[in-house]
C-alpha positions as CSV (number, residue, x, y, z in Angstrom):
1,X,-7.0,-67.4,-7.3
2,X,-7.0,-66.9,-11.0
3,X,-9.5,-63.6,-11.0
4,X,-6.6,-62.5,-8.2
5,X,-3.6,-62.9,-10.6
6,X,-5.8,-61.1,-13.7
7,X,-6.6,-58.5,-11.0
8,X,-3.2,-58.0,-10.0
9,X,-2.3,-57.8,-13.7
10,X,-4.0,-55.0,-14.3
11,X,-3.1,-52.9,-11.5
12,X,0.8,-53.5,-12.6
13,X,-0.4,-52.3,-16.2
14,X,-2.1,-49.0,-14.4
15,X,0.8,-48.4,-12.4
16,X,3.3,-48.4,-15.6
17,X,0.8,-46.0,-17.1
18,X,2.0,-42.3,-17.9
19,X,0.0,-38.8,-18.0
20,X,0.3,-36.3,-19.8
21,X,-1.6,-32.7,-20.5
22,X,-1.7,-31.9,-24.1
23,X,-2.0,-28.6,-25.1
24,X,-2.1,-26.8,-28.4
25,X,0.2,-24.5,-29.3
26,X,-0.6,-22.3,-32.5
27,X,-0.7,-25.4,-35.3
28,X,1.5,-28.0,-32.9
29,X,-0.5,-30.3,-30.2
30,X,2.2,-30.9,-27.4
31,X,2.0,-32.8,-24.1
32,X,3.7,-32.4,-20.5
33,X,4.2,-34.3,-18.1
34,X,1.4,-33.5,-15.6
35,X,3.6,-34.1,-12.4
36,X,5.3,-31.2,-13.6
37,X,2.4,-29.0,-14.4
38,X,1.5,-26.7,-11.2
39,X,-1.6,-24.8,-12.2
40,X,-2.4,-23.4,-15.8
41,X,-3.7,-19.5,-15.2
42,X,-5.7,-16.5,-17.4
43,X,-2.6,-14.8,-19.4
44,X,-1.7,-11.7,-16.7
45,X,-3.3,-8.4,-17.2
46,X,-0.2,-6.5,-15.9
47,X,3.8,-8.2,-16.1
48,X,7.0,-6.6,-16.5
49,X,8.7,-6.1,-19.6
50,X,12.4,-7.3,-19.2
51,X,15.3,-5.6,-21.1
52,X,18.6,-7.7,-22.5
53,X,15.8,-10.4,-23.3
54,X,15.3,-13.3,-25.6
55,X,12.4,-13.0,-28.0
56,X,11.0,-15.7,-26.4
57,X,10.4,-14.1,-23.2
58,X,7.7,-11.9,-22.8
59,X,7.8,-10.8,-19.1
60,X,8.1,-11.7,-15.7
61,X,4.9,-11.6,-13.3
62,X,4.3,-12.5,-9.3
63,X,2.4,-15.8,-8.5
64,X,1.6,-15.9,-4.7
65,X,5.1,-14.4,-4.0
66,X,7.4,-16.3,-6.9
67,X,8.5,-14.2,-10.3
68,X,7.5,-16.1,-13.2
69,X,8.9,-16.2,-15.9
70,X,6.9,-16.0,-19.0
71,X,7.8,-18.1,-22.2
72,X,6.5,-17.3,-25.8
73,X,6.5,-21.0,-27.0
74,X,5.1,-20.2,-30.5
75,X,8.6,-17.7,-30.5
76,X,10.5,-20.5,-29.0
77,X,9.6,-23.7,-31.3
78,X,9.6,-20.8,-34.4
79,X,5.7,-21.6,-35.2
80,X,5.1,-18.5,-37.3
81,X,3.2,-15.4,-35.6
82,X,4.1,-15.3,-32.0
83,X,1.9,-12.3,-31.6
84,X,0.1,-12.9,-28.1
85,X,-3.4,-11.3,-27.9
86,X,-4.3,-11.8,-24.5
87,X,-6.9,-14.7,-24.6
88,X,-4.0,-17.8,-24.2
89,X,-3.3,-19.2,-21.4
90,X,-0.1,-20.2,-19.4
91,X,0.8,-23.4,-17.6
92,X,3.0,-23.1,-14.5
93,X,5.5,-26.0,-14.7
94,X,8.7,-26.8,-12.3
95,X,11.7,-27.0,-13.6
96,X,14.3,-28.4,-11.1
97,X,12.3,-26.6,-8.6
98,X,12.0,-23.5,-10.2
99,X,8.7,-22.0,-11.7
100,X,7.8,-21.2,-15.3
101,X,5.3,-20.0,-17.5
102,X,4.2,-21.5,-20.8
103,X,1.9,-19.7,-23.1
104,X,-0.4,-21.5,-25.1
105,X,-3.6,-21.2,-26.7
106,X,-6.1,-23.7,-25.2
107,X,-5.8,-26.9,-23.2
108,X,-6.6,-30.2,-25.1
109,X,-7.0,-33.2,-22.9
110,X,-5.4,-35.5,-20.5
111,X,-3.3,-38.9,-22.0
112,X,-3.3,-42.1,-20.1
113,X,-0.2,-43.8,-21.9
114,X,2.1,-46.5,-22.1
115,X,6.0,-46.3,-22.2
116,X,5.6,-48.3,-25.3
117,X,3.8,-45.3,-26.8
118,X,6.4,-42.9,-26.5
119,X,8.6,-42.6,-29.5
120,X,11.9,-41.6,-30.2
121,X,12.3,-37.6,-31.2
122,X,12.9,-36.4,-34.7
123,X,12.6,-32.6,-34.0
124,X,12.0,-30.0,-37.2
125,X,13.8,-27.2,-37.4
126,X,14.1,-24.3,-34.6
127,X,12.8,-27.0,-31.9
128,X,15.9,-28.5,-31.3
129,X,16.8,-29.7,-27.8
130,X,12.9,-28.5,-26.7
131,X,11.4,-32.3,-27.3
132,X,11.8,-35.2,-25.7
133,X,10.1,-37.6,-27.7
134,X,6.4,-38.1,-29.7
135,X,3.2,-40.0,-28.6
136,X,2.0,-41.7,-31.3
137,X,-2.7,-42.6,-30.5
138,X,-3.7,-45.4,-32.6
139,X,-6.9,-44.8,-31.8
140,X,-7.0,-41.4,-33.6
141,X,-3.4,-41.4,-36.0
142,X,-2.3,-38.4,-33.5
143,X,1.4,-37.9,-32.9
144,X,2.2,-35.4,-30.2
145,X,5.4,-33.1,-29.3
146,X,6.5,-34.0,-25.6
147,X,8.0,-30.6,-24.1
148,X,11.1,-31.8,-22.5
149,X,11.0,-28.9,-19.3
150,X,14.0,-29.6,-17.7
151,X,16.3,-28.5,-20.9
152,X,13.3,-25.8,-22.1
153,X,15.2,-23.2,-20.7
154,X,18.3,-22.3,-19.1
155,X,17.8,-19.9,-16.6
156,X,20.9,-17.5,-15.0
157,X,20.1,-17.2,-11.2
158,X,18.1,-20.3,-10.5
159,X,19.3,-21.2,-7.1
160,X,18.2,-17.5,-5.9
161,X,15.1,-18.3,-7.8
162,X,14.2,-21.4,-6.1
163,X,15.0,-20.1,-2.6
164,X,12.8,-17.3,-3.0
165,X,10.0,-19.4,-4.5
166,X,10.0,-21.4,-1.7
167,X,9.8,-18.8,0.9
168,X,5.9,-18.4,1.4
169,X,4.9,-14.4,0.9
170,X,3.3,-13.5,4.1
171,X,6.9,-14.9,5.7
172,X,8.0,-10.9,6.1
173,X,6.1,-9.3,8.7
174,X,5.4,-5.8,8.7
175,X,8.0,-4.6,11.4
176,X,10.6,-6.1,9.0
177,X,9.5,-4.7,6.0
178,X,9.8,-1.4,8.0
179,X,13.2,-1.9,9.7
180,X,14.8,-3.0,6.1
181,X,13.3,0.0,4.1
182,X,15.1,1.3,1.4
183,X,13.9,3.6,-1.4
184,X,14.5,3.7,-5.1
185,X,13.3,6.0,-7.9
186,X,10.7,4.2,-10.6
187,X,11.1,5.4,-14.1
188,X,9.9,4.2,-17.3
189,X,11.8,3.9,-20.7
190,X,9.9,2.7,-23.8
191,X,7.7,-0.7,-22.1
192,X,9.7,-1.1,-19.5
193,X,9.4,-0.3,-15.8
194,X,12.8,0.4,-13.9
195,X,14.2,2.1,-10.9
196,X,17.6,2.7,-9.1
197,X,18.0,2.9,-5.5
198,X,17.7,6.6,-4.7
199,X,21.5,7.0,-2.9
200,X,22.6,6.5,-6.3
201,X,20.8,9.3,-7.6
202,X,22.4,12.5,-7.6
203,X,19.7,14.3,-9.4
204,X,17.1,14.2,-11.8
205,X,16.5,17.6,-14.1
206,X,13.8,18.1,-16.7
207,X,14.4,17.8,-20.4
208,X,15.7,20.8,-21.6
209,X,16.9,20.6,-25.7
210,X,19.9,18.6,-25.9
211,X,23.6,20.0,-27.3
212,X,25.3,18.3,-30.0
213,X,28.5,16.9,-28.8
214,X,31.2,15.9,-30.2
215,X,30.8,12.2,-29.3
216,X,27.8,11.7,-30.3
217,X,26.7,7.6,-31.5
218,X,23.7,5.4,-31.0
219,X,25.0,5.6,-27.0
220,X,25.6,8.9,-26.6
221,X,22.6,11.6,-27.8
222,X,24.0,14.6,-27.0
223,X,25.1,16.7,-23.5
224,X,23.8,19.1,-21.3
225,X,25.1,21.6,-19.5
226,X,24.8,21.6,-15.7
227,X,25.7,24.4,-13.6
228,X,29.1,24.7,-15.6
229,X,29.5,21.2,-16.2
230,X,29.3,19.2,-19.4
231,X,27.1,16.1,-19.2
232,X,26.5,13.7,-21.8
233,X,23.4,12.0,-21.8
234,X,23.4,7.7,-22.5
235,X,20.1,6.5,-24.2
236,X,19.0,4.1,-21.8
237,X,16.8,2.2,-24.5
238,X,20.2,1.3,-26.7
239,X,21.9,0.3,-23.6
240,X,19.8,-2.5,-23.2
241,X,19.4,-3.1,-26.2
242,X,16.3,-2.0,-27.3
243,X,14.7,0.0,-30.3
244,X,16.4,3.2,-29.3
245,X,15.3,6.9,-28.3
246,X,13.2,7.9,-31.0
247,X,12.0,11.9,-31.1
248,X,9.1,12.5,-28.4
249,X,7.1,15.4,-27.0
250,X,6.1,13.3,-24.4
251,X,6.2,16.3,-21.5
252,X,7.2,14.3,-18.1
253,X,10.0,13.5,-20.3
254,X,13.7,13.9,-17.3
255,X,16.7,13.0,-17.4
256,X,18.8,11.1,-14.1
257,X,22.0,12.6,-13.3
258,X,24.6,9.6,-11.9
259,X,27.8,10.6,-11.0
260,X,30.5,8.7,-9.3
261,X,34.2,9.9,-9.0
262,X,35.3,10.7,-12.5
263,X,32.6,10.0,-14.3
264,X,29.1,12.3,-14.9
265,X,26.4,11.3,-16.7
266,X,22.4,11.2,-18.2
267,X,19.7,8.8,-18.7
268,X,16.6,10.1,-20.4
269,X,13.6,8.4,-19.3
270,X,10.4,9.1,-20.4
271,X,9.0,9.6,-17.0
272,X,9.8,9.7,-13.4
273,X,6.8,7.2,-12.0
274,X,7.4,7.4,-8.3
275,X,9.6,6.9,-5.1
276,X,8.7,3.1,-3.5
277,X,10.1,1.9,-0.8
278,X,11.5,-1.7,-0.9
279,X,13.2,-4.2,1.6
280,X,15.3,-6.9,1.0
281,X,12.6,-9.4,1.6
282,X,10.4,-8.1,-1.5
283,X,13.5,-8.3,-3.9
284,X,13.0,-11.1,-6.1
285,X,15.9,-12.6,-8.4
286,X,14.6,-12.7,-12.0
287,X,15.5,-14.9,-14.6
288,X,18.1,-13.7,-17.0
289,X,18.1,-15.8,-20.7
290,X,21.3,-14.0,-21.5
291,X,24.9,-13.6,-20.1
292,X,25.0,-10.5,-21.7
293,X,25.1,-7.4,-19.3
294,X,22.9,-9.2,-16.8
295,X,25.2,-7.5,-14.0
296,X,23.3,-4.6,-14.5
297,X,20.1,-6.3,-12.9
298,X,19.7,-6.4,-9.6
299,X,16.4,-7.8,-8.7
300,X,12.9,-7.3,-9.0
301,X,11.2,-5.7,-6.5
302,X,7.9,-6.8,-5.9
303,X,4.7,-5.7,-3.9
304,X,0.7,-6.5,-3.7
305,X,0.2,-2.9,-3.5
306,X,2.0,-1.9,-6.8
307,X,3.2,-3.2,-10.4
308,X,6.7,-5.2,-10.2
309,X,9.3,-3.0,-11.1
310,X,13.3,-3.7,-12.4
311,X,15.9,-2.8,-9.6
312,X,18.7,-1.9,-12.1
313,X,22.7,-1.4,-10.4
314,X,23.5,2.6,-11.2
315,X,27.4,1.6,-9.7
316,X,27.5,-1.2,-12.7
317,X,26.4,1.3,-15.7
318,X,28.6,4.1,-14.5
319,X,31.9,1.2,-14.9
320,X,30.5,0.3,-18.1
321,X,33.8,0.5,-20.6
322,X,31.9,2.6,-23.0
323,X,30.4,4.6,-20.8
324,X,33.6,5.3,-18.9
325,X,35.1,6.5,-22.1
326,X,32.4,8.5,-23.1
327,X,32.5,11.1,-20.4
328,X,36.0,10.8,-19.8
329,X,36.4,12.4,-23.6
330,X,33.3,14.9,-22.8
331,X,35.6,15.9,-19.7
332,X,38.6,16.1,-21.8
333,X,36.9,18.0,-24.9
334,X,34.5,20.2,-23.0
335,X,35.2,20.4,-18.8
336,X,38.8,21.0,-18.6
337,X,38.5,24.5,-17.7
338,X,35.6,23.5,-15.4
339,X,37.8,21.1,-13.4
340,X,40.6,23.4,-13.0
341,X,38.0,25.9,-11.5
342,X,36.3,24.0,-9.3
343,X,39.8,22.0,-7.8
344,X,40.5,24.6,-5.1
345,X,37.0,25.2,-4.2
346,X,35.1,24.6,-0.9
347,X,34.3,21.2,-0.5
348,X,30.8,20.3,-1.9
349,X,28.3,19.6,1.1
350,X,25.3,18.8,-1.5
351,X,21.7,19.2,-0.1
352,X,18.6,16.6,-2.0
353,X,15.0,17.8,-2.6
354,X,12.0,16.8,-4.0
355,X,10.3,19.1,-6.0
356,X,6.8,19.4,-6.7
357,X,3.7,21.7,-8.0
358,X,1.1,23.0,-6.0
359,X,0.4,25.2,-8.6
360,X,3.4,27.0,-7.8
361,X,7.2,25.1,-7.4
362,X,7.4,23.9,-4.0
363,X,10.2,21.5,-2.5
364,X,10.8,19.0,1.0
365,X,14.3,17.4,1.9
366,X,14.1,14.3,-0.1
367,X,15.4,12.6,3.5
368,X,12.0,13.8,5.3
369,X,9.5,11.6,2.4
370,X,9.3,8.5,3.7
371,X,7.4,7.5,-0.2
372,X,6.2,8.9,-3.1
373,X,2.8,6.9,-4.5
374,X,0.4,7.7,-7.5
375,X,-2.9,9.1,-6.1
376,X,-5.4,6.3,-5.2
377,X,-9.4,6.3,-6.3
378,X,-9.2,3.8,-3.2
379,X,-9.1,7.1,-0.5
380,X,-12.2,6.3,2.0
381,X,-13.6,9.7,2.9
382,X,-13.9,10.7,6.7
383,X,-16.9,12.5,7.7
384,X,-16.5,15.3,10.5
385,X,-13.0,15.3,10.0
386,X,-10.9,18.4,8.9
387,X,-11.2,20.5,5.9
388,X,-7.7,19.3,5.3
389,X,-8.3,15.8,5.5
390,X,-9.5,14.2,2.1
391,X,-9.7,10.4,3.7
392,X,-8.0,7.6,4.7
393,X,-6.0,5.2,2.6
394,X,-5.1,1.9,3.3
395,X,-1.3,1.0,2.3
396,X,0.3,-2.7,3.3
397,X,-1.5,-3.0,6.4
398,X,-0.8,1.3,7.4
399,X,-3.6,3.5,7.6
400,X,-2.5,6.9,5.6
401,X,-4.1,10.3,6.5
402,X,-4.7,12.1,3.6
403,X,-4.2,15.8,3.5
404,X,-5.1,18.3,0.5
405,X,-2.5,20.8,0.3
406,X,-4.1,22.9,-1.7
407,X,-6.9,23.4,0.8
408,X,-3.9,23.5,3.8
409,X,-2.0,26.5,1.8
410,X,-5.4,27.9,0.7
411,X,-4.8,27.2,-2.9
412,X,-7.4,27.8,-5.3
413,X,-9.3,24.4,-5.9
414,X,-8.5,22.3,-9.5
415,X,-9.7,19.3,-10.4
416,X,-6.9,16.9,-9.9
417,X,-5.4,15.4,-13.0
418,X,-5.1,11.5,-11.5
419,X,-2.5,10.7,-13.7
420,X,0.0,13.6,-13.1
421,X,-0.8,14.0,-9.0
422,X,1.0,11.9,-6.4
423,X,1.0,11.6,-2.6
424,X,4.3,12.6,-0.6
425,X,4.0,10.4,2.3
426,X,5.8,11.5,5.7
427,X,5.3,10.5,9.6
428,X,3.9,12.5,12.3
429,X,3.9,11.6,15.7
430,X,4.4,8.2,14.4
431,X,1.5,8.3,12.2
432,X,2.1,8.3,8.4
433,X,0.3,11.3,6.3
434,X,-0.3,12.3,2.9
435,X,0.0,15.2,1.5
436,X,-1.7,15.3,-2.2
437,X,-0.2,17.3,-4.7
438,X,-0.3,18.5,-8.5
439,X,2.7,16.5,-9.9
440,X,6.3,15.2,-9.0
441,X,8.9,17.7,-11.0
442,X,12.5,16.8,-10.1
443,X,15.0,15.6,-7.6
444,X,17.2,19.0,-7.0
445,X,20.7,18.2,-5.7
446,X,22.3,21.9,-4.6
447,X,25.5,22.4,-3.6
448,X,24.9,24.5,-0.6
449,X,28.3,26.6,-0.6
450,X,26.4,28.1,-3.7
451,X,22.2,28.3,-2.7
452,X,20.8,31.7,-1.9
453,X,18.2,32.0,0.8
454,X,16.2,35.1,-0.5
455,X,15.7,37.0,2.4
456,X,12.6,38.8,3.7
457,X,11.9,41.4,1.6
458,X,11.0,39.5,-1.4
459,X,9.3,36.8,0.3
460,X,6.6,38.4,2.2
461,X,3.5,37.2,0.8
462,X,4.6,33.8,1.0
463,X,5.6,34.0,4.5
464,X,2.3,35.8,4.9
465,X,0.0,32.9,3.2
466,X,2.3,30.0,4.6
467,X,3.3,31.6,7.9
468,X,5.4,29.0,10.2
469,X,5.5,26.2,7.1
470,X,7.6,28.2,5.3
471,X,11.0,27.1,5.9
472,X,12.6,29.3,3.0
473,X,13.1,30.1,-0.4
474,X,15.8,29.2,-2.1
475,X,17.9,30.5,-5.5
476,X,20.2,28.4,-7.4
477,X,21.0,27.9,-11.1
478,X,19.8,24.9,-12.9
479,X,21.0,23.5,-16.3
480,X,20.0,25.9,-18.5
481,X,22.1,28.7,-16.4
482,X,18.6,30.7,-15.5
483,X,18.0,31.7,-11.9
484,X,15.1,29.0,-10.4
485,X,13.1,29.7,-7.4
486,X,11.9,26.6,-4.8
487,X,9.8,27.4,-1.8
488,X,11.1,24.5,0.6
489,X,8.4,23.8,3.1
490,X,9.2,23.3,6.7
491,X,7.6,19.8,7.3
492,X,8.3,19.3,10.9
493,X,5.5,22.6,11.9
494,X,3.5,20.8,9.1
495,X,3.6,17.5,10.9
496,X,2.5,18.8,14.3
497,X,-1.1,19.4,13.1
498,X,-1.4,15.5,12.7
């Protein structure tokens, strides 16, 4: 009876005991409680920058379907140089449900403990409110940081957060990815990866050399002129608070035209990536670390087949106060003449395209693309095939024919420049193709009370090389007030060969 009772004493003792995962963290050994402790995982290769930040948070990257949050905690506890090189790793822990990442630089070893060894918190400076408490080992004169997680971070948008998280990521099938499709436009500024949903778009023009205006600040860099009207263009990078646009040759260099009633303006971007289609299901709620603007963030949109990218709200920047007031006074100061013009004329019936090079400028009715993808290395060739037909490429679950249009317009062979050619993909006979091309130019919005169709007699040899997949050739002025030529391909006789 007596080895019972010492028996049964020491299973109570085990049961009382606490573990923990201690972890080192630049100079400072913390612990965590391993029931909150998920997995700990390599540092990500790829993750998405997000704007309006806190130091603290590097990115965001998807973890079997959930957006994770990563946290700098050498930048949080203020341990010196934060710098992350690559080789740390990060500990998924839950935080009243919700998932987020820790950075550290190497694990250390698991604690058995005792309540009794858990001391009281005397937190240095920069680290308040981010401990619970210190262990104190005897055994080796130790004393440990405990991370207290729950109060680690304060994170807007958690309830979306931890429905999402708890949705598994194969729970969208296929057909409702397709029924829910939308498309937005994926740009980058500085770092960061961002897009707008492509109705918000009213066009997107190459960087020409930018006015002075008379409104010019850190916002506002300067206007352009646009087919009579004054636009000023807003440096993206300052509006969410980043370095700034700072002088660049960078050539794929556009600038996205958003207009809404009464107000006209520009974002330069650095690049226009791509057009991605999106459905509900893949937008993920991200975690915001500010109040500050965090309207303008809509979600993040995220896909196995592609890098997660920023949904940002175009109907949110064009109300912002200061940007309101900036093209109101470019109106007032520069388009009053333009307005009265324009009040009595025919109503605008606007026409979209997406322009491309295939050598020459060529352009499809941005409503006919179904997506607009980089060019893959993954393209599985398909012996005894067409001439046309470069391969096969696999994209979520839909096998893509892939046609060369330089060899279907008998265009002189290049080798392709990977990082500048991209893939229009539209359906035939409800089969999806892809049509390779040189590089994505523009989205061309034409008011088409004012587009010449050339006719004929100047357009011979194209209609001679091209034949029936030359829908027409159209005129119209761009920015710069100089005549522009687009050869708009007629898509459905394209289709009919596939």
């Amino acid at each position: 009876m007596d080895n019972l009772k010492i028996s049964d004493d020491i299973v109570e003792a085990v049961s009382e005991r606490l573990i923990f995962g201690s972890f080192v963290v630049g100079r400072l050994e913390v612990a965590v409680d391993v029931a909150l402790v998920q997995e700990v995982v390599n540092y990500p290769e790829t993750f998405t920058k997000m704007p309006l930040s806190s130091s603290c948070l590097e990115g965001i990257f998807s973890l079997r379907g959930a957006i994770i949050p990563i946290l700098n905690l050498k930048s949080l506890l203020g341990l010196g140089n934060s710098e992350i090189i690559g080789s740390e790793k990060i500990a998924i822990v839950d935080c009243d449900g919700a998932k987020i990442g820790l950075v550290f630089d190497s694990t250390s070893e698991i604690l058995r403990i005792n309540q009794s060894d858990i001391l009281s918190s005397n937190p240095s400076k920069g680290q308040e409110g981010y401990m619970s408490g210190c262990i104190k080992l005897d055994q080796d004169s130790r004393i440990l940081n405990i991370l207290d997680i729950k109060s680690l971070v304060s994170i807007a948008n958690l309830n979306d957060i931890l429905t999402k998280q708890k949705i598994s990521s194969g729970i969208l099938t296929h057909k409702e990815f397709q029924r829910n499709l939308k498309k937005c436009i994926v740009f980058t500024v500085g770092s960061l990866k961002l897009s707008f949903e492509i109705n918000g778009i009213n066009e997107v023009i190459k960087v020409s050399e930018l006015k002075g205006s008379h409104i010019q600040c850190e916002l506002c860099l300067g206007m352009v002129e646009l087919r009579g009207l004054v636009i000023p263009i807003i440096d993206v990078n300052n509006l969410l608070e980043g370095e700034g646009y700072s002088e660049s040759s960078i050539e794929n260099q556009r600038i996205i035209i958003l207009k809404s009633e009464g107000v006209s303006l520009g974002l330069l971007v650095d690049s226009v990536q791509n057009i991605q289609p999106f459905s509900d299901g893949d937008l993920l709620p991200i975690p915001i670390l500010r109040e500050k603007h965090k309207e303008i963030f809509v979600g993040c949109i995220s896909s196995e087949s592609s890098e997660d990218v920023i949904l940002i709200n175009h109907e949110t920047i064009l109300a912002h106060n200061e940007i309101v007031e900036i093209s109101k006074g470019h109106d007032l100061i520069y388009n009053k003449d333009y307005k009265d013009v324009n009040s009595v004329r025919k109503k605008v019936i606007n026409q979209s395209f997406i322009s491309f090079r295939i050598n020459d400028l060529y352009g499809l009715e941005i409503s006919e693309i179904k997506e607009i993808i980089n060019y893959s290395e993954d393209i599985i060739p398909s012996p005894g095939s067409s001439p046309l037909i470069k391969g096969m490429l696999n994209l979520r679950g839909d096998v893509i024919t892939i046609v060369d249009a330089r060899e279907m317009f008998s265009i002189d062979r290049i080798d392709l420049d990977f990082q500048k050619s991209k893939i229009l993909i539209f359906e035939a006979k409800s089969k999806l193709v892809g049509l390779v091309v040189d590089s994505l130019e523009s989205i061309i919005t034409i008011d088409i009370n004012s587009k010449l169709v050339l006719p004929s007699i100047v357009t011979r040899d194209l209609e001679k090389r091209l034949g029936d997949d030359l829908k027409e050739v159209i005129s119209f002025k761009k920015n710069d007030d100089l005549d522009t030529v687009l050869t708009i391909l007629n898509l459905e006789n394209i289709a009919l060969r596939f």
